[in-house]
C-alpha positions in Angstrom: 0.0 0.0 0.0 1.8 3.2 -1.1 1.4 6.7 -0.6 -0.1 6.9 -4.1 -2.9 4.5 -3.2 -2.8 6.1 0.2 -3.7 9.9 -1.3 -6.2 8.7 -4.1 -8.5 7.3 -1.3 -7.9 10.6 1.1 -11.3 11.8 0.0 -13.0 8.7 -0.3 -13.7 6.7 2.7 -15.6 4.3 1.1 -12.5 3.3 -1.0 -10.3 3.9 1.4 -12.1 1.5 3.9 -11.8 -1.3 0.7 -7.9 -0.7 0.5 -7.1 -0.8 4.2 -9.4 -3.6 4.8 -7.7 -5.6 1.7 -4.3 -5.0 2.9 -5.5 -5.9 6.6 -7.6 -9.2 5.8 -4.3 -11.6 5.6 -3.2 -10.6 8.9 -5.9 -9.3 10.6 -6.8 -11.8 12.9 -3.3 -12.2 14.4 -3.0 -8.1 14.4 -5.9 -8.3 17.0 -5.5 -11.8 18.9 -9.0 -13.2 17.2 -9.4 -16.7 17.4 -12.1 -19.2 17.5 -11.5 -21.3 20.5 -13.8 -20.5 24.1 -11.7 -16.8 24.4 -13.2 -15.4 22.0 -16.5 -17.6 21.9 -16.9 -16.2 25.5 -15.9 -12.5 24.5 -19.0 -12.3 21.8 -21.3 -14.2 23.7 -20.9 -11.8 26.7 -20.9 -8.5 24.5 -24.5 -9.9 22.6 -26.0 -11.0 26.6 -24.7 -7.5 28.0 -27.1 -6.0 25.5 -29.8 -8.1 24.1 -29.9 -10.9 26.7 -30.7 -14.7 26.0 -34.2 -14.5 24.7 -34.7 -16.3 21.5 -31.4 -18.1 21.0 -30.9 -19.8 18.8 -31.8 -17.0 16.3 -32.6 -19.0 13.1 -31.2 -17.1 10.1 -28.5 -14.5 10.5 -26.4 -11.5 9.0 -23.3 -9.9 9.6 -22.9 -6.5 8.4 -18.9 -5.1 7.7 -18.0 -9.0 8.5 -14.4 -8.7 8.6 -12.6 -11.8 9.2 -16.1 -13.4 10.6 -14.9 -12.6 14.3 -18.3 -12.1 15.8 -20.7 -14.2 13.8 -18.3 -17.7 13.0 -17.9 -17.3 17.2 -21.7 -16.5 17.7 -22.7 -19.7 16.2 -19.9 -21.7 18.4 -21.6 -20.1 21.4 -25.2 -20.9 20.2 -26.6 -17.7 19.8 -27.5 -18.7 16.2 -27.9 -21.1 13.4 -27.3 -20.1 9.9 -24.5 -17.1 9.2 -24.4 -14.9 5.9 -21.7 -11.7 6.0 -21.1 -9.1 3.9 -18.9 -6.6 3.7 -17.0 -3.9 1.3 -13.9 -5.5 1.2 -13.3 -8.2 -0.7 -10.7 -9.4 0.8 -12.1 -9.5 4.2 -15.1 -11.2 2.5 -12.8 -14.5 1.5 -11.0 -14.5 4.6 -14.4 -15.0 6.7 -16.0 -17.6 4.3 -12.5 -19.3 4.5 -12.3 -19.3 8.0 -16.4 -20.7 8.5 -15.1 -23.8 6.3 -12.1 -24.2 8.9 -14.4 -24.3 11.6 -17.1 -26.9 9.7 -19.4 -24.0 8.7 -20.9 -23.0 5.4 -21.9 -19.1 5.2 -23.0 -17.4 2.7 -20.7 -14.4 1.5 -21.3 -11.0 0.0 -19.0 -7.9 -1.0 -21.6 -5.5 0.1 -22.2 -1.5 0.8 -23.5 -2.0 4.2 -25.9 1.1 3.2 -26.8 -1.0 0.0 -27.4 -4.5 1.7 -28.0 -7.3 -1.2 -30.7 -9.1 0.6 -34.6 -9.2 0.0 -36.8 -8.0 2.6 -37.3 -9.5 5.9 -34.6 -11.9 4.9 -33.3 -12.5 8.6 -34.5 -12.9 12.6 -30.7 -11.5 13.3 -28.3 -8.7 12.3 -24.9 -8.5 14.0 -21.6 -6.4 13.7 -18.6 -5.4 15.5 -17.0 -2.1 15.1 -18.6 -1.5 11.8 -20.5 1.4 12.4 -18.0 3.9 12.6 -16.6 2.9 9.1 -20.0 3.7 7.6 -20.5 7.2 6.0 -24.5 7.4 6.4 -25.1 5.1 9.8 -28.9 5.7 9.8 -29.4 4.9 6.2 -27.1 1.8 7.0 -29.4 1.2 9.7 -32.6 1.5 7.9 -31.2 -1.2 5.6 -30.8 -3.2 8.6 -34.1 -3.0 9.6 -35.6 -3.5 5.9 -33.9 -7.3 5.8 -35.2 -8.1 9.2 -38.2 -9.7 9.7 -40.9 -8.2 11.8 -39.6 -8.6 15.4 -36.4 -8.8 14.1 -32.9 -8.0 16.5 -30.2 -6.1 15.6 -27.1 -6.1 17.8 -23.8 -3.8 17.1 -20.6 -4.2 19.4 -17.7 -2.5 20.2 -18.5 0.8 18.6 -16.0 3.8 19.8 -17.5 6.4 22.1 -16.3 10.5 22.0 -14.3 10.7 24.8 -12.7 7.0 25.0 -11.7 7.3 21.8 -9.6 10.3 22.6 -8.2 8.6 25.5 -7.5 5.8 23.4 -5.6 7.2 20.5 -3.3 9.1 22.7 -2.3 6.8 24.8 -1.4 4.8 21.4 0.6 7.0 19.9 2.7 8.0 23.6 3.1 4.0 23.5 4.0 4.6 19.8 6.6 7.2 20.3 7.6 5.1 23.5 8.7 1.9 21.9 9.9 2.6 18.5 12.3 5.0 20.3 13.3 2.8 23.0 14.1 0.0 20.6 16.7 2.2 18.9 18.8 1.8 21.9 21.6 -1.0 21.6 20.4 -3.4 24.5 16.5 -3.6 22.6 17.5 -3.6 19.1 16.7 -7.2 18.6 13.0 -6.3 19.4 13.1 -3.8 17.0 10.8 -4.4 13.7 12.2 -3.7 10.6 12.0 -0.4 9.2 9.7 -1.6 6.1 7.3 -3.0 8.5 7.0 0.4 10.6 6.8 2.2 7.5 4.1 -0.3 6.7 2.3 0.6 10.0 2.7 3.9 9.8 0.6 4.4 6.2 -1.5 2.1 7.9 -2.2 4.5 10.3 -2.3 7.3 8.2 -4.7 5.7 6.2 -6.6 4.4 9.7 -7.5 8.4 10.1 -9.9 7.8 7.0 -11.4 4.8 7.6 -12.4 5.7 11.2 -15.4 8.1 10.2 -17.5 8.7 13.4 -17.2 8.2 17.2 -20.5 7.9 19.0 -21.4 9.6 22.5 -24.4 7.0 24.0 -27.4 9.6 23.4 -26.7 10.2 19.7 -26.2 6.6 18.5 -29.5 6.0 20.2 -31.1 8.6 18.2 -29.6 7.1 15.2 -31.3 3.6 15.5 -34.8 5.4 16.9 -34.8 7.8 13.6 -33.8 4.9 11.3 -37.4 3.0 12.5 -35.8 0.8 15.8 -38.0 0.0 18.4 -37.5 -0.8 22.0 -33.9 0.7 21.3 -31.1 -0.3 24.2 -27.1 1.4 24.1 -24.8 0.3 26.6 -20.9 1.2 26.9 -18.1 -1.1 28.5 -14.3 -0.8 28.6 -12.9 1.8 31.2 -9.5 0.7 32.8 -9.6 -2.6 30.1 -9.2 0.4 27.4 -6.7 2.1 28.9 -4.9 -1.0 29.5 -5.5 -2.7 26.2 -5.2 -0.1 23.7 -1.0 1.1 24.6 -1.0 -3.0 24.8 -1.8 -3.5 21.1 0.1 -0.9 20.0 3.3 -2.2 21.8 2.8 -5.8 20.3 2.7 -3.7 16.5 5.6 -2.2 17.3 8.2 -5.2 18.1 8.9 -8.5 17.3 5.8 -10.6 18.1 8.1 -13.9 18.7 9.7 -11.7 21.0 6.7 -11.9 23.6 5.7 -15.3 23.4 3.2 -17.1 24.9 3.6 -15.7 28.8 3.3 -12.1 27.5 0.0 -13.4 25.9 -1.9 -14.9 28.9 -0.6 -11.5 31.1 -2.3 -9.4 28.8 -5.6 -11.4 28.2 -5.7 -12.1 31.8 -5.2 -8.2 32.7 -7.7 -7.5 30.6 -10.1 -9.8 31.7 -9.5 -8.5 35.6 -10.0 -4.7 34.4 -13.2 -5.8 32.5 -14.8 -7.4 35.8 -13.8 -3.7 37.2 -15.4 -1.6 34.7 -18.3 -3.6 35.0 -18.7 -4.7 38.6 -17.7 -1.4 39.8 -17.0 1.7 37.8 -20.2 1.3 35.7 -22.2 2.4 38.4 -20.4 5.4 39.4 -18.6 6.5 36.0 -20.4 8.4 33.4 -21.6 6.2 30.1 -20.0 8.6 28.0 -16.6 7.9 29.5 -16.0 4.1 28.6 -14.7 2.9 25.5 -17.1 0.5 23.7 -20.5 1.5 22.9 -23.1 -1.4 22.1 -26.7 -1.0 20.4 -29.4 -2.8 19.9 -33.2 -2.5 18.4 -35.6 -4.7 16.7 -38.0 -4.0 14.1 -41.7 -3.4 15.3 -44.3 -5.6 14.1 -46.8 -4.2 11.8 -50.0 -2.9 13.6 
């Protein structure tokens, strides 16, 4: 991805979003420490619980919107929240990387490159319509969101995870780049050299970045994304945020790992880091949720359902 490519989708987010996910989709999965085994099974079942509880599992016929590598609907299924998966999204690459993954795990899905405001489905197609961090990728949300709605079937659920709020976004990207700044300096020095990345691949990262200012279109604070889903036709409309202290911790983590030699951290490194996390999460939520504003944690989740007809 060069700086040619880079500049030609500047003004273009919805190109933009098909380059950077294409040059992500390879790698994507081991950038962010997706798998399929009971971590992450555990991880999406808990966010879809926290904010549309266990009524009607198995949904029968489902739809992930801005699939990515499958993350949240291949690891949906494993937990039993649904039965039959379709994704779509604007990359193409991201698009084979999920339906490849579903075979790995014995699944067939069905597979579209799609506009999530543009969804290539009939009407009240589906009982279900996931996504994870889409939503801020997406130029018009409530006319993705009406689309949503229009391939649900009366009484329908919608349920989108791990959306960025206002403020923890700030938070977030700062402490990123200090971490940034932090390591690739640190690992000039002659005792941390052999953690050092190459140059290419930090020039690679770096465009990435760049190109990561783009793609990231909208940040949400709770009130206004629940306006979104209530003007796009939503009923019975529910946003909840998570991710205090586990955002603080987690995003400086990821950044680090991009920044040196993963076979330098190994296996111990991981389970600290998952581990932390998981300790901070049981904060955030056991504690600080009920004495911290909404508006200051990290994730934002939404869900709605599409009224019957009266």
């Amino acid at each position: 991805m060069g700086p040619e490519e880079i500049a030609a989708a500047r003004h273009d987010p919805k190109r933009a979003n098909v380059l950077y996910h294409d040059w992500e989709a390879q790698t994507y999965d081991e950038k962010w420490s997706i798998s399929y085994d009971e971590r992450c099974i555990g991880y999406a079942r808990d966010r879809f619980e926290l904010i549309a509880g266990r009524g009607g599992w198995p949904y029968p016929r489902a739809l992930e919107l801005g699939c990515g590598t499958g993350f949240f609907l291949l690891n949906l299924i494993q937990a039993g929240v649904l039965t039959e998966g379709h994704v779509t999204d604007i990359s193409p690459g991201m698009v084979e990387v999920a339906t490849r993954n579903a075979r790995a795990l014995g699944f067939e899905v069905d597979g579209r490159v799609a506009d999530a405001e543009s969804i290539p489905y009939g009407d009240g197609e589906f009982d279900l319509v996931v996504g994870h961090a889409v939503l801020h990728h997406i130029p018009d949300v409530e006319r993705a969101l009406r689309e949503v709605l229009r391939v649900l079937k009366p009484g329908g659920r919608f349920v989108f995870a791990g959306e960025p709020t206002r403020h923890g976004d700030i938070v977030a990207r700062r402490l990123s780049r200090l971490t940034w700044w932090a390591t690739t300096n640190a690992t000039r020095l002659p005792p941390l050299r052999g953690w050092r990345r190459p140059l290419r691949e930090l020039a690679e990262s770096s465009r990435a970045a760049e190109l990561e200012s783009v793609v990231d279109l909208h940040t949400f604070r709770p009130a206004e994304l629940r306006r979104l889903a209530v003007r796009a036709g939503a009923g019975a409309v529910e946003v909840r945020t998570e991710e205090l202290t586990a955002a603080w911790f987690g995003w400086p983590v990821r950044t680090f790992e991009c920044a040196v030699l993963r076979d330098r951290l190994g296996w111990g490194w991981a389970m600290f880091a998952y581990r932390t996390w998981q300790r901070l999460m049981e904060l955030d939520g056991r504690v600080l949720a009920h004495v911290v504003p909404a508006g200051l944690f990290y994730n934002a989740l939404v869900t709605g359902v599409k009224p019957e007809p009266r």
